[in-house]
C-alpha positions in Angstrom: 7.2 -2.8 -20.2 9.8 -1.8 -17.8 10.8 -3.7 -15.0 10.7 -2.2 -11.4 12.9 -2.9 -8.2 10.3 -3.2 -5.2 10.7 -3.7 -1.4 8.3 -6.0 -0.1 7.2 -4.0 3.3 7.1 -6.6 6.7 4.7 -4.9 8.6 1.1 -5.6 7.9 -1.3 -2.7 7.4 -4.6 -2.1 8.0 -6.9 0.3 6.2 -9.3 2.5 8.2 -11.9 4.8 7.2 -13.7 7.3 9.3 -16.1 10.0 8.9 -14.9 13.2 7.1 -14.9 15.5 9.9 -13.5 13.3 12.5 -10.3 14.4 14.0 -7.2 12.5 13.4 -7.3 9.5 16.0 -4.8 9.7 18.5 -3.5 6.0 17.8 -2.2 7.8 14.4 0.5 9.4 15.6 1.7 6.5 17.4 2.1 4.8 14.0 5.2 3.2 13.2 6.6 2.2 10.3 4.0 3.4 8.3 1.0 5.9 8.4 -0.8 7.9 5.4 -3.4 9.9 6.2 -6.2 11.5 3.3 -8.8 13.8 4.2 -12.0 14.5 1.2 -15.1 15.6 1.3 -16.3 12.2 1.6 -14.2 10.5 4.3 -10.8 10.3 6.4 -8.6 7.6 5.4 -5.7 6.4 7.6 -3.3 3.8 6.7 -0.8 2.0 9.3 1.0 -0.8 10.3 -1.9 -2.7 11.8 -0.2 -3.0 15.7 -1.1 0.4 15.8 -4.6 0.6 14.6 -7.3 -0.1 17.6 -9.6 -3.4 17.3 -12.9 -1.4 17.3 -11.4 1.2 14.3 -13.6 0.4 11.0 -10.6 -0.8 9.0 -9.8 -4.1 6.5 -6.7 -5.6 8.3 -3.9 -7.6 6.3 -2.6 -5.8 3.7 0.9 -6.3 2.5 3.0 -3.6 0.7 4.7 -3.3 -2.1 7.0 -0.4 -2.0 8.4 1.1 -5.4 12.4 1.5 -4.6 12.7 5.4 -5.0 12.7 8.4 -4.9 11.2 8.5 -8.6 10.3 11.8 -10.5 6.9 13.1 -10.3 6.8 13.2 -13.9 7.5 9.4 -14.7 4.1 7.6 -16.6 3.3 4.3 -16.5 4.6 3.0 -13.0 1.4 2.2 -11.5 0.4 0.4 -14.4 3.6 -2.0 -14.3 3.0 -3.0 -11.2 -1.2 -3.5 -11.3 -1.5 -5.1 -14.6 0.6 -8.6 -13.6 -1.8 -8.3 -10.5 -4.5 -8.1 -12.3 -3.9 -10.8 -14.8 -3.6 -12.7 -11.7 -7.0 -11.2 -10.3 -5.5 -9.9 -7.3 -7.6 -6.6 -6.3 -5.0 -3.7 -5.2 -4.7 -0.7 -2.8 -2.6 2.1 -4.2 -0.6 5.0 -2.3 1.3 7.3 -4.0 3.8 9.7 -2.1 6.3 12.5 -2.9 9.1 10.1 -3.3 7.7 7.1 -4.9 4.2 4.5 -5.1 3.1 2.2 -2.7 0.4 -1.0 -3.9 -1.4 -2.9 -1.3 -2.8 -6.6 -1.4 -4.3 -8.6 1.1 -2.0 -10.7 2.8 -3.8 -13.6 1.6 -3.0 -13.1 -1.6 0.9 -12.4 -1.2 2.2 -15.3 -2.7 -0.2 -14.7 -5.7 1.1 -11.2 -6.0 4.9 -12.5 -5.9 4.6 -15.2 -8.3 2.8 -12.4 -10.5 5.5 -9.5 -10.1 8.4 -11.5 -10.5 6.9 -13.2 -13.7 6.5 -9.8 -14.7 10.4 -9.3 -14.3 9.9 -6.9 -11.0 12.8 -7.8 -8.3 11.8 -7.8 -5.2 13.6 -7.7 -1.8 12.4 -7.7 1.8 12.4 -5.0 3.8 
């Protein structure tokens, strides 16, 4: 399995769902350093750095991130699956993103010396942001 060189995000993030046709929160935009916003049938999802996210937004707060050191090509297989197997060896549930320019996972901040012990063991380098 190849190894992966990840950056180890210092903001906390919160994940918050709201109804499908609910506009795009104001707070969003305010965002900083990270916001990802997905729109389905189902539901709007918005994830940010959690300073940003208001106390009353229906959200699971505490995530960590692990950012995949890119840009990578669209076309690569597999790099999800280096990174969430270790993690789930170590029963660590996950939150993935996946952008233009490279993957994002997610674990509760609880769990994110778990998650280190588990990547590293796995060969993945990982630096702080």
């Amino acid at each position: 399995m190849p190894t992966l060189p990840l950056v180890l995000l210092r903001a906390p993030l919160a994940i918050c769902r709201l109804a499908q046709d609910a506009p795009i929160p104001e707070w969003a935009a305010r965002a900083q350093p990270f916001l990802t916003i997905s729109r389905t049938k189902d539901e709007l999802s918005i994830i940010a750095d959690e300073a940003s996210v208001p106390a009353n937004a229906q959200s699971e707060r505490g995530y960590r991130a692990f950012k995949v050191a890119g840009p990578l090509q669209l076309d690569l297989i597999g790099i999800l699956a280096v990174i969430a197997n270790p993690l789930a060896q170590a029963k660590l549930a996950i939150f993935a993103i996946s952008t233009f320019d490279t993957d994002y996972v997610l674990v509760k901040g609880k769990d994110l010396d778990a998650a280190v012990i588990a990547l590293t063991g796995a060969g993945h380098q990982i630096e702080l942001e």
